[in-house]
mmCIF file of the N, C-alpha and C atoms, coordinates in Angstrom:
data_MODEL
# 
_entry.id   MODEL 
# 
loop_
_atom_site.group_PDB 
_atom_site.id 
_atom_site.type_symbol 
_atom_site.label_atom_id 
_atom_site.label_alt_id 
_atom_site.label_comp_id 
_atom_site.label_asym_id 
_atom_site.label_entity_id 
_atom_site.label_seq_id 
_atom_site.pdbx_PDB_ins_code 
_atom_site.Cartn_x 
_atom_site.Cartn_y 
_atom_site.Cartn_z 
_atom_site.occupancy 
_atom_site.B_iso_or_equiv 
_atom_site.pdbx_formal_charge 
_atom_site.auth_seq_id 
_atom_site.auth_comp_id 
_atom_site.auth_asym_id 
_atom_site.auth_atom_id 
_atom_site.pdbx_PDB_model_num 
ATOM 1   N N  . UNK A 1 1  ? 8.978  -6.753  -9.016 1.00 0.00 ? 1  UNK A N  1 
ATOM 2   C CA . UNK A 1 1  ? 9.936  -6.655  -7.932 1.00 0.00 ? 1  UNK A CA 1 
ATOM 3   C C  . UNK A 1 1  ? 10.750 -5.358  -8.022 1.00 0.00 ? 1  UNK A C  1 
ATOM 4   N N  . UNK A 1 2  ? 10.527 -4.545  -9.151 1.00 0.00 ? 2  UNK A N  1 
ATOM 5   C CA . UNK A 1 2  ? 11.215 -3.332  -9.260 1.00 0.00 ? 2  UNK A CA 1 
ATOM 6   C C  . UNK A 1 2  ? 10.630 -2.766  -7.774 1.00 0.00 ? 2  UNK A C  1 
ATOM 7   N N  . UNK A 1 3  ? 10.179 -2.154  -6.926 1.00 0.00 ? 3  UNK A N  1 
ATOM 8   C CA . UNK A 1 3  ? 9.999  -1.730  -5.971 1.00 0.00 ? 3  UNK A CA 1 
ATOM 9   C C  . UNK A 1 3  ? 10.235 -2.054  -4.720 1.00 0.00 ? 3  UNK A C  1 
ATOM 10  N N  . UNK A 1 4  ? 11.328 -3.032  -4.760 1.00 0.00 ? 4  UNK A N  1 
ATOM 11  C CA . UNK A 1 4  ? 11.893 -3.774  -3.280 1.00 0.00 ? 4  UNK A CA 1 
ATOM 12  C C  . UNK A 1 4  ? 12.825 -3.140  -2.995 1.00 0.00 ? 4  UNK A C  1 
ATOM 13  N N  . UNK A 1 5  ? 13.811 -3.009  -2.025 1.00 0.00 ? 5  UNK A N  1 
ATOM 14  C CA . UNK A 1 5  ? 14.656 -2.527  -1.618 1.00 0.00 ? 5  UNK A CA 1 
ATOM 15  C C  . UNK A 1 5  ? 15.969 -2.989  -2.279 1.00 0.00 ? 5  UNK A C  1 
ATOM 16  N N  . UNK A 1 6  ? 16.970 -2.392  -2.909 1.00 0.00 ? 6  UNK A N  1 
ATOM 17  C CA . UNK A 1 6  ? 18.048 -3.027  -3.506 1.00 0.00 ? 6  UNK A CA 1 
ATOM 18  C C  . UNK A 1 6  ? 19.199 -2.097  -2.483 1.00 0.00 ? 6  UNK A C  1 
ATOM 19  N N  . UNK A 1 7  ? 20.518 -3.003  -2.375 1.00 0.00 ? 7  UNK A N  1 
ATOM 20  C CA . UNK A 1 7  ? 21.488 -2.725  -1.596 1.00 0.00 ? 7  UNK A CA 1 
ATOM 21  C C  . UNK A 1 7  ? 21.206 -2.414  -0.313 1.00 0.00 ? 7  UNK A C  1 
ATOM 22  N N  . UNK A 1 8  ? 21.787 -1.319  0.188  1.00 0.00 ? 8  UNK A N  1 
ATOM 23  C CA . UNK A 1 8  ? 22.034 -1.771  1.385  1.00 0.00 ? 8  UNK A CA 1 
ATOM 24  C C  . UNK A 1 8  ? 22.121 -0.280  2.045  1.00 0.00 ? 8  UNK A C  1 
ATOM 25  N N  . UNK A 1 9  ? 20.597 -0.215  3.413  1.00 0.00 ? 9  UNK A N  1 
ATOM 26  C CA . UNK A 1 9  ? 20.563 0.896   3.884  1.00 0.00 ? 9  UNK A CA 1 
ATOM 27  C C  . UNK A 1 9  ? 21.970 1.760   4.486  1.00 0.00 ? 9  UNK A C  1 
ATOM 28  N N  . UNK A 1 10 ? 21.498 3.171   4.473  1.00 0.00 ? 10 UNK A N  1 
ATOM 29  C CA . UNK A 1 10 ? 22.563 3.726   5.619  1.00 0.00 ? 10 UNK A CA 1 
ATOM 30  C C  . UNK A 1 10 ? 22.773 3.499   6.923  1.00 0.00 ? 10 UNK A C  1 
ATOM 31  N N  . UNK A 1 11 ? 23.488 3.877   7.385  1.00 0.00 ? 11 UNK A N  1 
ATOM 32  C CA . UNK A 1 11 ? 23.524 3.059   9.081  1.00 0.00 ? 11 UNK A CA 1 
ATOM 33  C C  . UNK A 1 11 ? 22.354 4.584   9.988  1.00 0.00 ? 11 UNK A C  1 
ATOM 34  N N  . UNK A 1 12 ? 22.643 5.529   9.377  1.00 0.00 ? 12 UNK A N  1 
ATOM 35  C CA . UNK A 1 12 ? 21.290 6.370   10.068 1.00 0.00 ? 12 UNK A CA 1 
ATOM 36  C C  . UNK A 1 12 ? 20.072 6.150   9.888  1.00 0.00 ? 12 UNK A C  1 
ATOM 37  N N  . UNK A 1 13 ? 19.923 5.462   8.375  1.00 0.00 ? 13 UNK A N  1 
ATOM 38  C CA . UNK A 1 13 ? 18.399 5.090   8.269  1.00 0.00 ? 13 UNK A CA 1 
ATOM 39  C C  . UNK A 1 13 ? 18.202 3.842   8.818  1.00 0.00 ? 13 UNK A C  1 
ATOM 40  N N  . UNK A 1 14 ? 19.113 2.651   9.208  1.00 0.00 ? 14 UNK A N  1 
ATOM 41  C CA . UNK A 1 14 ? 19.321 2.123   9.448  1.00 0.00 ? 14 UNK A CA 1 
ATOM 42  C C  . UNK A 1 14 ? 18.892 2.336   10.885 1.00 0.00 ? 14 UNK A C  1 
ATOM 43  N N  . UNK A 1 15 ? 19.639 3.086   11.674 1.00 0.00 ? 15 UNK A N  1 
ATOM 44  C CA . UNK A 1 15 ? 19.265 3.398   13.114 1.00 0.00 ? 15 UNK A CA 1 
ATOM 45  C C  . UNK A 1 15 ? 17.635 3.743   13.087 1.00 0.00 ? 15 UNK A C  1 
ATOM 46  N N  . UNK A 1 16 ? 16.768 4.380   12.303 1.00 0.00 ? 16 UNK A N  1 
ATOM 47  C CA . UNK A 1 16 ? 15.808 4.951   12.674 1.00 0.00 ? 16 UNK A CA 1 
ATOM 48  C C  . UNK A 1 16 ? 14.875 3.939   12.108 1.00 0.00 ? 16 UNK A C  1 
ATOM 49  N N  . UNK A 1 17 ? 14.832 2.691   11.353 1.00 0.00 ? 17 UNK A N  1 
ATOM 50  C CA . UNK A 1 17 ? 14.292 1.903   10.716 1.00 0.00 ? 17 UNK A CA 1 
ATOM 51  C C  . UNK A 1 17 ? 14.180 1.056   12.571 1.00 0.00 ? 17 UNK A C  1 
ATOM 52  N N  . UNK A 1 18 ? 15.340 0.350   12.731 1.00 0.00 ? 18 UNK A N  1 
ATOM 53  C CA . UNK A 1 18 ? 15.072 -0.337  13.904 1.00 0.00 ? 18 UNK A CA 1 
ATOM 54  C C  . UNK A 1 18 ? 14.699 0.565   15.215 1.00 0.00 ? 18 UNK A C  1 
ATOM 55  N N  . UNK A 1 19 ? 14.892 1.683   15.385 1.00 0.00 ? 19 UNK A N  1 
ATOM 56  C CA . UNK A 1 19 ? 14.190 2.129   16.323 1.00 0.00 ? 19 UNK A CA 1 
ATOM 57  C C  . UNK A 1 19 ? 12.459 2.126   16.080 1.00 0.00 ? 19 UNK A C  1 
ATOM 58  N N  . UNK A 1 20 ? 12.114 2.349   15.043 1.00 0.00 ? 20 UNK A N  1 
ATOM 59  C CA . UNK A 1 20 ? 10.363 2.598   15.063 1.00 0.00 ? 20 UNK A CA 1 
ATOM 60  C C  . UNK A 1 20 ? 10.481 0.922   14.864 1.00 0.00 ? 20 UNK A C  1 
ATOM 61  N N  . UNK A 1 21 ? 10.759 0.261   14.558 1.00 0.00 ? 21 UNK A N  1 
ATOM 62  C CA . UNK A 1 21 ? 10.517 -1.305  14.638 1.00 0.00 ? 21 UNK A CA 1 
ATOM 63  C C  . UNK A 1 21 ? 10.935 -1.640  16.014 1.00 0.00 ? 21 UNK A C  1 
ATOM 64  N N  . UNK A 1 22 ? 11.388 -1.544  17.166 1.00 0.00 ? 22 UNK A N  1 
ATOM 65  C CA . UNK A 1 22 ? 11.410 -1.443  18.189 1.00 0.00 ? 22 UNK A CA 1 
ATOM 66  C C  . UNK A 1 22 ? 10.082 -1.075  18.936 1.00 0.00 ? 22 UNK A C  1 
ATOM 67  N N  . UNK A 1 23 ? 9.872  0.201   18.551 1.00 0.00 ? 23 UNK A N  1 
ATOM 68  C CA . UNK A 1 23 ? 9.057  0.875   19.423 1.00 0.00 ? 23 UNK A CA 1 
ATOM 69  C C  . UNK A 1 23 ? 7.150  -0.079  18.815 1.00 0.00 ? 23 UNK A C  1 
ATOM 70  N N  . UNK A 1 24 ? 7.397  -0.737  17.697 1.00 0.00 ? 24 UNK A N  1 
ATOM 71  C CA . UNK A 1 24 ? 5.972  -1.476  17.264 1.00 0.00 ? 24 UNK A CA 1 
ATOM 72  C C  . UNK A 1 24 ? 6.423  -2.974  17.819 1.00 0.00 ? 24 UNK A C  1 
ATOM 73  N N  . UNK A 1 25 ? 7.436  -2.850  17.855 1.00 0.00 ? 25 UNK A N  1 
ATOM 74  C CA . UNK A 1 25 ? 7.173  -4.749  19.091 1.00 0.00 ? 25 UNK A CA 1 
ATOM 75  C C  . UNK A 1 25 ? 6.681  -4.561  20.200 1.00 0.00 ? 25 UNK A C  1 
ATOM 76  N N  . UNK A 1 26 ? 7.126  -3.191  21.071 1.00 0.00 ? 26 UNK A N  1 
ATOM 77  C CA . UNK A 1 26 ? 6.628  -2.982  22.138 1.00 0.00 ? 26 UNK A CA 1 
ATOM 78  C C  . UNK A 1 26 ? 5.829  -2.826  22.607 1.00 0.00 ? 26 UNK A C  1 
ATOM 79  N N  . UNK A 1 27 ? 4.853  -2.022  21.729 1.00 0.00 ? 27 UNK A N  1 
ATOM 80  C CA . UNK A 1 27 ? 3.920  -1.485  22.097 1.00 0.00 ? 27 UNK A CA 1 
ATOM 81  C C  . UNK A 1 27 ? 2.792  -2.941  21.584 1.00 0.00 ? 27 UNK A C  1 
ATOM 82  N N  . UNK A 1 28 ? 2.666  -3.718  20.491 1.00 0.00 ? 28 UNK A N  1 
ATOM 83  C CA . UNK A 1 28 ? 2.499  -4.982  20.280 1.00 0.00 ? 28 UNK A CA 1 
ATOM 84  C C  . UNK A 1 28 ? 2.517  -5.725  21.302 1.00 0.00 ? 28 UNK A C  1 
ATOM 85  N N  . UNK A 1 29 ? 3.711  -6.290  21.750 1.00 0.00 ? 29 UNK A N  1 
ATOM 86  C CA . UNK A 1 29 ? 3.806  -7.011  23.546 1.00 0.00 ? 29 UNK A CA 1 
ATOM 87  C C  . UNK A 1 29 ? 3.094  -6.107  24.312 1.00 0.00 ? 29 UNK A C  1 
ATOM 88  N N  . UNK A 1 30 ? 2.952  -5.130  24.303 1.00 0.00 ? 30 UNK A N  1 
ATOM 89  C CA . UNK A 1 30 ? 1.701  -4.416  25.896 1.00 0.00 ? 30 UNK A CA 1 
ATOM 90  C C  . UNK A 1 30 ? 1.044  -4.828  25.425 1.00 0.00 ? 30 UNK A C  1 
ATOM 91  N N  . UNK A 1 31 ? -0.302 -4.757  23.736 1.00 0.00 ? 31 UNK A N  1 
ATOM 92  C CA . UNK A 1 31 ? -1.195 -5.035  23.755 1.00 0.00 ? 31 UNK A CA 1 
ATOM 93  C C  . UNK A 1 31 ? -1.441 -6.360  24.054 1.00 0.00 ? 31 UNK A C  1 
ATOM 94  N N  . UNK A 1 32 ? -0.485 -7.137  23.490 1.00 0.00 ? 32 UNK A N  1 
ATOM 95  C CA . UNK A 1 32 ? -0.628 -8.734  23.705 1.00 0.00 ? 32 UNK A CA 1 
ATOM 96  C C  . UNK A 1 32 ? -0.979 -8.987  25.525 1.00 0.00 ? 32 UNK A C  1 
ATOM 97  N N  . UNK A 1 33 ? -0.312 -8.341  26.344 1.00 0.00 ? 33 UNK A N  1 
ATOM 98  C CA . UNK A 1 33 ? -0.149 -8.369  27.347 1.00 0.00 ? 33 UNK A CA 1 
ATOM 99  C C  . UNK A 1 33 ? -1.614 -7.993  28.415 1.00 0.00 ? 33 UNK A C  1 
ATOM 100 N N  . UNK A 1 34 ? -2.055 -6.855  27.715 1.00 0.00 ? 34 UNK A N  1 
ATOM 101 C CA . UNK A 1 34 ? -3.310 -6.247  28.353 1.00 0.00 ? 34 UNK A CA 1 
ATOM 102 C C  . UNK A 1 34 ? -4.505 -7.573  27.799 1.00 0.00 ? 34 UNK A C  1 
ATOM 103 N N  . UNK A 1 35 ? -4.156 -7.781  26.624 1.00 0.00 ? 35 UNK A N  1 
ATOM 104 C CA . UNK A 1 35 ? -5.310 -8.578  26.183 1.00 0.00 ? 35 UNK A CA 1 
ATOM 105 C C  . UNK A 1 35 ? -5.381 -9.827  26.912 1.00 0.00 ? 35 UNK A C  1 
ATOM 106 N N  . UNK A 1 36 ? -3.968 -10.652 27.374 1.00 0.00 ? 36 UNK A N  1 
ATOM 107 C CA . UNK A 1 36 ? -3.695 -11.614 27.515 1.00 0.00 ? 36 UNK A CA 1 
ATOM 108 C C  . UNK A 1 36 ? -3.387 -12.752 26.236 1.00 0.00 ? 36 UNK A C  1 
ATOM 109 N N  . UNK A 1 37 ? -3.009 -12.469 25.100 1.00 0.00 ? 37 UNK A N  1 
ATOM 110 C CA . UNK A 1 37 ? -2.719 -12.987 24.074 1.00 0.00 ? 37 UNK A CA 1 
ATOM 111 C C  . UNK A 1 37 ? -1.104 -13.225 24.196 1.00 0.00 ? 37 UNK A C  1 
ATOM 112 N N  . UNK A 1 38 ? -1.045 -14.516 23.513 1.00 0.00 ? 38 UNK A N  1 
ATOM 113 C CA . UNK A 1 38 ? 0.304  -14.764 23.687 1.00 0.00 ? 38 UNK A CA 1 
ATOM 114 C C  . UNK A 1 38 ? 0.735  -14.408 22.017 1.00 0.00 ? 38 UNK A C  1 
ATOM 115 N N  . UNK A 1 39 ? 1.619  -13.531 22.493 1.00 0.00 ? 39 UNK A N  1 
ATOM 116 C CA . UNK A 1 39 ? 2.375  -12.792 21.369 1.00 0.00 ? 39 UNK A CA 1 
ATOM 117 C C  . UNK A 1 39 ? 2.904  -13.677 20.128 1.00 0.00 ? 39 UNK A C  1 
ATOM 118 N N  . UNK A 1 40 ? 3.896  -14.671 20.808 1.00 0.00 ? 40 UNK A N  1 
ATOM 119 C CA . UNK A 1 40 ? 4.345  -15.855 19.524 1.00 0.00 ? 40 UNK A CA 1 
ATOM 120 C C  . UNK A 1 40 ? 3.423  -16.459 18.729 1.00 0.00 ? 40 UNK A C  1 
ATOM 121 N N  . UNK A 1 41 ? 2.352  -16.487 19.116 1.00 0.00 ? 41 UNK A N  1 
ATOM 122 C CA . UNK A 1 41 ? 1.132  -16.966 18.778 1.00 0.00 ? 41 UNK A CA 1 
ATOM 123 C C  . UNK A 1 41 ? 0.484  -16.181 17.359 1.00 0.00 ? 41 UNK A C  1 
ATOM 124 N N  . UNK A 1 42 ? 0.574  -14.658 18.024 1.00 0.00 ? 42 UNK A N  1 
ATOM 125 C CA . UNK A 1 42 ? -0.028 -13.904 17.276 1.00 0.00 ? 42 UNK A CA 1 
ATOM 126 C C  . UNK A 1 42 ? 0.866  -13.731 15.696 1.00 0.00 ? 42 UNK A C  1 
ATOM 127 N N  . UNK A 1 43 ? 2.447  -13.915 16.331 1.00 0.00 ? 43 UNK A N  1 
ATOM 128 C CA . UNK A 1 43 ? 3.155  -13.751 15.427 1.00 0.00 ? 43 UNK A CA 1 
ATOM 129 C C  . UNK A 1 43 ? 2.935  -15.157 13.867 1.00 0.00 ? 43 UNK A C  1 
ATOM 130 N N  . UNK A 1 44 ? 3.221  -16.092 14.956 1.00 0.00 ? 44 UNK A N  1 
ATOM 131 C CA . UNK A 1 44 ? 2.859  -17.167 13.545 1.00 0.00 ? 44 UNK A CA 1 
ATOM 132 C C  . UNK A 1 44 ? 1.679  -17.383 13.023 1.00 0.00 ? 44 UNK A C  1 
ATOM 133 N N  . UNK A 1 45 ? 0.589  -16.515 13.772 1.00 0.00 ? 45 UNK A N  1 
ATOM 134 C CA . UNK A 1 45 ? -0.570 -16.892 12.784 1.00 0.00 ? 45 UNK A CA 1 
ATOM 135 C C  . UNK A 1 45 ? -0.864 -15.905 11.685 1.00 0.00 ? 45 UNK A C  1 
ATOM 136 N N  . UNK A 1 46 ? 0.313  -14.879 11.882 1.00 0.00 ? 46 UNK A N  1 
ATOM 137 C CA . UNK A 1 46 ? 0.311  -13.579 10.563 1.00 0.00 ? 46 UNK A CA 1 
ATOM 138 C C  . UNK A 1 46 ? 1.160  -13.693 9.905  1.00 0.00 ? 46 UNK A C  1 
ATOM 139 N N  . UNK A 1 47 ? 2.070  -14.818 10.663 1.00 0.00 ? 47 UNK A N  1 
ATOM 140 C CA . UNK A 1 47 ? 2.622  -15.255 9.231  1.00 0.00 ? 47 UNK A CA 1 
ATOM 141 C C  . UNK A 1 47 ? 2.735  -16.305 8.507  1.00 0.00 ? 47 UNK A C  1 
ATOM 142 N N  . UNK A 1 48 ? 1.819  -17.132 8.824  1.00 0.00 ? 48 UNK A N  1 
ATOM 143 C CA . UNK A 1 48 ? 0.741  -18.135 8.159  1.00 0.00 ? 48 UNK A CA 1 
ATOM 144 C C  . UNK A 1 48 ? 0.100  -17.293 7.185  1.00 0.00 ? 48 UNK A C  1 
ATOM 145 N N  . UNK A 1 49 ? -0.862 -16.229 7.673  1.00 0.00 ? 49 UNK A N  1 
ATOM 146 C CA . UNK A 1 49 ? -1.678 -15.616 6.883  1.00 0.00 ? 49 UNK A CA 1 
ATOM 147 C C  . UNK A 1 49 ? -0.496 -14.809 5.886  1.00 0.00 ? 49 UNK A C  1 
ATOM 148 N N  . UNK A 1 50 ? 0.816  -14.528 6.223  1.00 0.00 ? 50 UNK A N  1 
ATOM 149 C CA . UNK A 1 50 ? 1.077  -13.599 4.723  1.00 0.00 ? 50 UNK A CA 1 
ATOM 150 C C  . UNK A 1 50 ? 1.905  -14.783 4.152  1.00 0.00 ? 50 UNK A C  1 
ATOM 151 N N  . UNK A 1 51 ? 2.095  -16.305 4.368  1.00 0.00 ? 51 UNK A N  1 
ATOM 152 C CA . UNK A 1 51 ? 2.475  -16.768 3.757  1.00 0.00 ? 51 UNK A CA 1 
ATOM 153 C C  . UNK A 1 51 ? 1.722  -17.278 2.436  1.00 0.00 ? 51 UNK A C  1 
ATOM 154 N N  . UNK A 1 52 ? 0.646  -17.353 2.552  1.00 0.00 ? 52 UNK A N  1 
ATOM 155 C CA . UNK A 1 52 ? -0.584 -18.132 1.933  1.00 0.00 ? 52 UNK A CA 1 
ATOM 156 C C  . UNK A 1 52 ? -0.597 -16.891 0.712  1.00 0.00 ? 52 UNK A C  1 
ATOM 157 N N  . UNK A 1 53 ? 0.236  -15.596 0.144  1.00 0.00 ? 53 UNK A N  1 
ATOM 158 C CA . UNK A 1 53 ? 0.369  -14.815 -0.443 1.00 0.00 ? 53 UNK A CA 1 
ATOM 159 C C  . UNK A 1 53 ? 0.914  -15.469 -1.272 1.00 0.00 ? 53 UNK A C  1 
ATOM 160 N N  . UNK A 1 54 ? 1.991  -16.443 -1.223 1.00 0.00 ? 54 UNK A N  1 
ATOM 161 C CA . UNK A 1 54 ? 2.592  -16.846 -2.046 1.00 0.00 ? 54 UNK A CA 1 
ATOM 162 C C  . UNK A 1 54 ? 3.931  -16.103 -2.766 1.00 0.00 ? 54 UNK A C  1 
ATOM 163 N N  . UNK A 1 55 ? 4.433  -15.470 -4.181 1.00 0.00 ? 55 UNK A N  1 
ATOM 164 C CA . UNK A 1 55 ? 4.706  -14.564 -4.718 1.00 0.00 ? 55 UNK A CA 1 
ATOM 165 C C  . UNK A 1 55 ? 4.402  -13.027 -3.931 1.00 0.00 ? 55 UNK A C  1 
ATOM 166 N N  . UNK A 1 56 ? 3.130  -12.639 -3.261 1.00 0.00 ? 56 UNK A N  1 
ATOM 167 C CA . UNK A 1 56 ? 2.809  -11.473 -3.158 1.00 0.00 ? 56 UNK A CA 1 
ATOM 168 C C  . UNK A 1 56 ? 3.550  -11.015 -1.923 1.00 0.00 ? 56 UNK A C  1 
ATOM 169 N N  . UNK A 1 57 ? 3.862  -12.551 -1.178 1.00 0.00 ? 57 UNK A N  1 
ATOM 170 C CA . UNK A 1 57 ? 4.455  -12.574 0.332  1.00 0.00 ? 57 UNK A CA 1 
ATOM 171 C C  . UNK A 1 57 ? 5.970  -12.014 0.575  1.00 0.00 ? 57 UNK A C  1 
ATOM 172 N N  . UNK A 1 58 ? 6.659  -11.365 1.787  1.00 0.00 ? 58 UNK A N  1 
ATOM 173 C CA . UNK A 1 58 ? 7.954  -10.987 1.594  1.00 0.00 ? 58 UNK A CA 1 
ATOM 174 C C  . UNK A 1 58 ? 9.188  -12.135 1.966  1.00 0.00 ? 58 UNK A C  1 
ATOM 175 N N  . UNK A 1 59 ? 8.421  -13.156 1.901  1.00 0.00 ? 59 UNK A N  1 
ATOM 176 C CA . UNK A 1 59 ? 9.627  -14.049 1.803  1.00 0.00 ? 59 UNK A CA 1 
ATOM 177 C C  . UNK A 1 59 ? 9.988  -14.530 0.686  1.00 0.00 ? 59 UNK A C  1 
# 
């Protein structure tokens, strides 16, 4: 676990962390959208799959 994040970002990295995490939901919902996949869907079945990690998983 030495390589996790300890404390607590800056509020600029902070800003630019949720902006590119912004801009990958979005573009995520178009694809979901073009495909016709329902997004919530897609979401809990990846995180089914990174739960089954166990330890390796980020929860």
């Amino acid at each position: 676990m030495q390589t996790h994040l300890e404390g607590k970002i800056c509020p600029n990295c902070l800003d630019v962390v949720e902006e590119e995490l912004g801009k990958s939901l979005f573009y995520l919902a178009a694809v979901c959208a073009l495909l016709d996949l329902n997004f919530e869907q897609v979401l809990a079945k990846e995180n089914d799959r990174i739960a089954t990690l166990g330890v390796y998983s980020l929860t």
